[in-house]
N, C-alpha and C positions, 0 to 999 in steps of 0.2 A: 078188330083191326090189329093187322100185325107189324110190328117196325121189327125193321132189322137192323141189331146192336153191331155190325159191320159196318165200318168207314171207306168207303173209296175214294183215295184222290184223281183225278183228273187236271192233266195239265201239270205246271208249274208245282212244287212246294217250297217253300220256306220253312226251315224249320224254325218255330221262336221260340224265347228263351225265358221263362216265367218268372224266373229268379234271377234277385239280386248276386253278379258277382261278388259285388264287398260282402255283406254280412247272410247271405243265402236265406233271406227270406224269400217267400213268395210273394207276388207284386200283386196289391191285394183293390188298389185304388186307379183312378184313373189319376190322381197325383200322382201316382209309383210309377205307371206309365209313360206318362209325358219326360217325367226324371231319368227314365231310362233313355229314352228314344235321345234329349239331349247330354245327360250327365252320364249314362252309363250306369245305374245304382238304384235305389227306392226313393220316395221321397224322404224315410226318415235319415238313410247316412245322406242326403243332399244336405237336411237341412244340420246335421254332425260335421260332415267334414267338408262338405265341396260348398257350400252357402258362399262362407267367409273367407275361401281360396278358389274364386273361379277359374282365373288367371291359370294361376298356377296348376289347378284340374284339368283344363282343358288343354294343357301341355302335360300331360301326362302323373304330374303329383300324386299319390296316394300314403293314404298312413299304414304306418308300419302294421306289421301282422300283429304281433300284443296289443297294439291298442285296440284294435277290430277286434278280437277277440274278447276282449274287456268290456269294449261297447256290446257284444252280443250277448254275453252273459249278463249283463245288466239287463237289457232286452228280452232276454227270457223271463228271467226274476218279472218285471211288470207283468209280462203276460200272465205267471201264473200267478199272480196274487191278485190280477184284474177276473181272472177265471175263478179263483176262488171264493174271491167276493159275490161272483154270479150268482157260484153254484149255492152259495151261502154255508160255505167249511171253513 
């Protein structure tokens, strides 16, 4: 049996958008999803920045760039040390 590795769309597209604006991860859960669709973001920056400022998020509020930035370095750090634990190094 042969599949062919070509897509065609038909009709309509949408294009969507798999990543987080704020901190560009990719939206890995159906938490991340749902966070998107109403907050705009993943569920980890909802539950970072927008949890504890609805209000104010959903009037447009966001944090500064350094802090994003800080937040995301921190973010990588867990992952590699939760990957390194895996890998057991």
């Amino acid at each position: 049996m042969f599949i062919s590795p070509k897509i065609k769309v038909i009709g309509e597209y949408q294009k969507e958008d798999f990543y987080c604006p704020l901190c560009s991860f990719p939206y890995l859960t159906n938490d991340d999803l749902d966070k998107a669709e109403t907050f705009e973001c993943c569920h980890e920056c909802y539950l970072q920045f927008a949890e504890s400022r609805k209000e104010a998020w959903k009037s447009g509020w966001r944090p500064k760039k350094s802090v994003v930035n800080s937040y995301i370095s921190i973010r990588r750090k867990l992952y590699n040390s939760k990957k390194e634990k895996k890998h057991g190094t």
